[in-house]
C-alpha positions in Angstrom: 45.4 94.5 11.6 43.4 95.7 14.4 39.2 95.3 13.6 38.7 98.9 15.0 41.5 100.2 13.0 40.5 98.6 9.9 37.2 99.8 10.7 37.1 103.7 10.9 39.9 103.4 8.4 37.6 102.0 6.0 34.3 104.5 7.2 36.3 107.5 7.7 37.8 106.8 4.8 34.3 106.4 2.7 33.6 110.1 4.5 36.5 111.9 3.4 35.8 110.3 -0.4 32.2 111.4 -0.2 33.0 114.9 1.1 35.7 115.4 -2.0 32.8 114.0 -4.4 30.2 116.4 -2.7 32.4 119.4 -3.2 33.3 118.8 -6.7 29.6 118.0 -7.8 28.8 121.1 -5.5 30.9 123.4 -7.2 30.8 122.0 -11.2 26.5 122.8 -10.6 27.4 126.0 -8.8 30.1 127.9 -10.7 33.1 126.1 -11.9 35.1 129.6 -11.4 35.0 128.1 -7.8 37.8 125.5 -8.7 40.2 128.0 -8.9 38.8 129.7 -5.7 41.8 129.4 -2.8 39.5 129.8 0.2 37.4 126.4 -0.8 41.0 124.4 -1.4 41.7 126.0 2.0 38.5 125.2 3.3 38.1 121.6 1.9 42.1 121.3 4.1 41.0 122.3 6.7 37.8 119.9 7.0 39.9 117.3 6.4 42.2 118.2 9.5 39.0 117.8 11.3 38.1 114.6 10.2 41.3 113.3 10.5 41.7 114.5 14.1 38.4 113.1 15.0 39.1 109.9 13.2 42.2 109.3 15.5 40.9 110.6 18.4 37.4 108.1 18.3 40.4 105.4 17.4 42.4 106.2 20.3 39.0 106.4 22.4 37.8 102.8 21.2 41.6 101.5 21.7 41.9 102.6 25.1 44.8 104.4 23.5 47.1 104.4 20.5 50.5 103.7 19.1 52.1 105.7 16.3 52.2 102.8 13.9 48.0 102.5 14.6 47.6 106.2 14.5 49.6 106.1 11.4 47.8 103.1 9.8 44.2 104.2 10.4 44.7 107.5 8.9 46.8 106.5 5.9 43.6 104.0 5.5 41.0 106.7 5.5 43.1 109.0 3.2 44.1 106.9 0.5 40.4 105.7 0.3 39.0 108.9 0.3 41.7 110.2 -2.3 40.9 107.3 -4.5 37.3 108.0 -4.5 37.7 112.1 -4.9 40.2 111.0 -8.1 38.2 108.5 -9.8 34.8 110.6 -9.4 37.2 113.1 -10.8 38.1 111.0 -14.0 34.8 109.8 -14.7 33.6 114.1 -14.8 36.0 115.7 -16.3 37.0 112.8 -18.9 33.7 111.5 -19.6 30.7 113.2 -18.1 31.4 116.5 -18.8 35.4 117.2 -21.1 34.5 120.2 -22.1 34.9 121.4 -18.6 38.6 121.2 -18.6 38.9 124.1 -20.8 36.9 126.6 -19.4 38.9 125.9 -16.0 41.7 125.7 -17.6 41.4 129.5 -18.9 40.3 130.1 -15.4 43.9 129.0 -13.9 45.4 131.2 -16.5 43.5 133.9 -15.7 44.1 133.7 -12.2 47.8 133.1 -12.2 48.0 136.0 -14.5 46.6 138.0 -12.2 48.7 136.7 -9.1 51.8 136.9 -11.2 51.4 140.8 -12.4 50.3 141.2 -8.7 54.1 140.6 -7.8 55.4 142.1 -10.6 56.8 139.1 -12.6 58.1 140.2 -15.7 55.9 139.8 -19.0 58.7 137.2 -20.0 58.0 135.0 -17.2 54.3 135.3 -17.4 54.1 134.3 -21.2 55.9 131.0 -20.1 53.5 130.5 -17.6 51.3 130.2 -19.7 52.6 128.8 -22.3 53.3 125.7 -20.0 49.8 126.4 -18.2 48.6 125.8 -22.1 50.4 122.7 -22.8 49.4 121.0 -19.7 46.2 119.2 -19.0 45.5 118.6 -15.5 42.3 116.7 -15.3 44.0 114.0 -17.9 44.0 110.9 -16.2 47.3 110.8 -15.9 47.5 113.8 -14.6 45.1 112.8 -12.1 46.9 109.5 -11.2 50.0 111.3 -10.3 48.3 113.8 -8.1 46.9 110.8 -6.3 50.5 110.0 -5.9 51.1 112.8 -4.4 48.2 113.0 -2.0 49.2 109.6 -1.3 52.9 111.4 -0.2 51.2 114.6 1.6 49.0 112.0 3.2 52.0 109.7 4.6 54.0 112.5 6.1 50.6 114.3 7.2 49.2 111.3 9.3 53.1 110.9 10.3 52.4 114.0 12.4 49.2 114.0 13.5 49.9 109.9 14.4 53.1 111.5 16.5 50.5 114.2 18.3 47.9 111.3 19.3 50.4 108.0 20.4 50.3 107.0 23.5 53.3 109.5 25.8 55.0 106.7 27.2 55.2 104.5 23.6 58.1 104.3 21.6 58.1 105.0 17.7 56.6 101.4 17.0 
């Protein structure tokens, strides 16, 4: 593997993992109503667009230009890194630091969904079994954590498939 890839792989990658721990700290010290707030899920997306399009294009600038199997491999790097790090940080607060936590969001979700769900009329069957399920699962487990890495492991792979198609080279191939 290239050194420059493997390079802003790995530092991107310890950016992206440091911005998901900054934002969680940020927001369990603020108000943890905020993890249920769409705008900073949409938010934290769309900062890591950025970040992803400026990790490819300082790759592409330091490579003199980029295939999509680089462009694909440096920003699968820096996502799974930074997921891993955002998850375990994860783990360790809401399964050791600070449990209690869970719940109190947990009602928050409900709330919210509630909310969302009586906005678009769903009947009152449908929302008890919301909840109901909403009640029986615990998101912040650790398995529950794990297979959300899983899929941001997915999202990530078809994500930097696309963004790796937008920066290759013009005249390369699929390599």
């Amino acid at each position: 593997m290239n050194a420059t890839i493997k390079k802003n792989g790995i530092n991107f990658g310890i950016i992206m993992g440091v911005f998901s721990i900054l934002v969680t700290t940020l927001i369990y010290a603020i108000d943890v109503s905020l993890f249920v707030n769409p705008w900073i899920g949409i938010a934290s997306i769309i900062i890591y667009i950025v970040l992803g399009v400026i990790l490819l294009s300082k790759t592409k600038k330091a490579l003199g230009g980029i295939t999509f199997k680089e462009a694909f491999t440096v920003y699968f790097i820096a996502a799974a890194i930074g997921a891993v790090l955002g998850v375990v940080f994860n783990i360790i607060l809401f399964n050791f630091i600070d449990p209690s936590v869970k719940e109190t969001i947990s009602q928050m979700s409900i709330e919210y969904t509630v909310d969302m769900l009586k906005k678009f009329n769903t009947p009152t069957a449908a929302i008890k079994e919301t909840v109901e399920k909403m009640k029986e699962t615990d998101n912040y487990s650790i398995a529950n954590q794990l297979k959300g890495l899983v899929f941001s492991f997915v999202f990530s792979a078809i994500f930097g498939a696309i963004l790796a198609l937008i920066f290759k080279n013009k005249t390369n191939t699929l390599e």
